[in-house]
N, C-alpha and C positions, 0 to 999 in steps of 0.2 A: 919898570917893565912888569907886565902881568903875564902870565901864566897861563895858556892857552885853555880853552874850554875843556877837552880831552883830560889834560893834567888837573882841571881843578874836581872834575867831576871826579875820576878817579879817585884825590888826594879827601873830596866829602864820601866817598865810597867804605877809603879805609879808615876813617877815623870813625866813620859810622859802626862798624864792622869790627873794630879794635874796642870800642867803646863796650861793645854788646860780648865781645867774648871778653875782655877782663871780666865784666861783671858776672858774668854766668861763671868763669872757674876762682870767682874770687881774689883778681888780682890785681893791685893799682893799674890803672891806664898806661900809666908812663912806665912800670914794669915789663910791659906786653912789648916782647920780639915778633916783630911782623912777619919772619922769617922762619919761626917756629912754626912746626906743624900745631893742627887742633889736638891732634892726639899727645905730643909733648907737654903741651901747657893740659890737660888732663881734661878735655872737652871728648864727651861720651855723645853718642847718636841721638841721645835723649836731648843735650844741651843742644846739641844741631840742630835742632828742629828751633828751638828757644829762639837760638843767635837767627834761624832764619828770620824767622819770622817776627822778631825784632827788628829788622834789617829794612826785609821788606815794608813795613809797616810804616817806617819811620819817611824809608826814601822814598816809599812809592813805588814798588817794584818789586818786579817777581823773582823769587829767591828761595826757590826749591833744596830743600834742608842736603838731598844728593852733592850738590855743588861744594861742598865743606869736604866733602870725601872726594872729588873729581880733583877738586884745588884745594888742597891740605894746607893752606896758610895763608895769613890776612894777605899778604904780600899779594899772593898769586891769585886767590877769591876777587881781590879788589881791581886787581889788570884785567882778571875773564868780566868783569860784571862791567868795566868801564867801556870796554869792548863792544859788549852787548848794546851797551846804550847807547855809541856813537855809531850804529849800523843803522 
């Protein structure tokens, strides 16, 4: 069984997105709680802008650095941005 379009887009969303903030705060990938705020794992406005536009870059997609503070964790950044793209 596969995994519908929504879930997998989503599921390249946050691994994009988890990818880009361990390495900007310096933390294995597999360390990173998805469910940690940006501010928890010690991600400053400065690195927001980083992980954006790391993000965007990679997926192709707009990813205005605000949205880390609107949805404070990979979890929730990766449901608003999977959203965005199935509308």
């Amino acid at each position: 069984m596969t995994l519908s379009a929504e879930r997998l887009d989503r599921t390249r969303i946050e691994d994009c997105l988890s990818e880009a903030v361990a390495r900007e705060v310096d933390l294995p990938h597999e360390e990173l709680d998805p469910e940690a705020t940006f501010e928890e794992l010690g991600l400053d406005s400065l690195g927001a802008v980083t992980v954006a536009k790391r993000v965007a870059a990679e997926l192709r997609i707009k990813v205005p650095a605000v949205l880390l503070f609107n949805f404070p964790t990979v979890q929730a950044l990766s449901e608003h941005l999977a959203a965005e793209q199935a509308a």
